[in-house]
N, C-alpha and C positions, 0 to 999 in steps of 0.2 A: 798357151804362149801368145805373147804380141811381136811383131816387129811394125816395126817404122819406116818408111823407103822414100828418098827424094825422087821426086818421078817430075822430068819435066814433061809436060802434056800441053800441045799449044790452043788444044781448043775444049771447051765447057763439053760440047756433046760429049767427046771422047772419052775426054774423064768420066762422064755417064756413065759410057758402055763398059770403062773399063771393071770400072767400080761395080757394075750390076753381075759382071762376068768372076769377078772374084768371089763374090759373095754366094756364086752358083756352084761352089768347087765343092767338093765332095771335103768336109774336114774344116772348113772353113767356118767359123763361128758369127764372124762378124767385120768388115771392111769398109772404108769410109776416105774418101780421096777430096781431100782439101783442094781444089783447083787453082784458087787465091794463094794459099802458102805452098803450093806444090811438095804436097808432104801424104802420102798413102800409107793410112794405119790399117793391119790387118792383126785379128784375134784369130788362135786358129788350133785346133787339137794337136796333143806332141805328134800324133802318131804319124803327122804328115809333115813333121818340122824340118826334115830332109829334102822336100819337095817343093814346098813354099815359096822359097824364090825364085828356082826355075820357072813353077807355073807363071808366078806373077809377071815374070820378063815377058814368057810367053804370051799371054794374055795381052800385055800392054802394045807388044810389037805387032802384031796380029791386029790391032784396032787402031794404031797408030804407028808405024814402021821409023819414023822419026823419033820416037820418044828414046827418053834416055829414065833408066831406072838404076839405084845406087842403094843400099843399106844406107839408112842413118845413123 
């Protein structure tokens, strides 16, 4: 499965860590966070399709407590 997520992220590193930290998720195929179009693509097994966003908030708040993350 893919989702899509507007993720505002004000700084490049951030987006870094965010993007390196999703890609480490157990279930997670593949993750790639546009910094320029503030738009994070995540491929990811069904078996965790239930999980997926929470982790991802997770994650995002966690490395950046500002960030704002949304389904596209």
């Amino acid at each position: 499965m893919k989702h899509t997520y507007r993720i505002e992220v004000d700084c490049a590193n951030c987006a870094n860590k965010i993007e390196t930290q999703i890609k480490e998720l157990d279930g997670v195929i593949s993750a790639s966070l546009n910094f320029i179009a503030q738009k994070l693509f995540v491929e990811f097994e069904d078996r965790i399709a239930g999980a997926i966003t929470a982790s991802v908030i997770k994650i995002a708040t966690k490395v950046e407590p500002d960030v704002t993350v949304e389904e596209a």
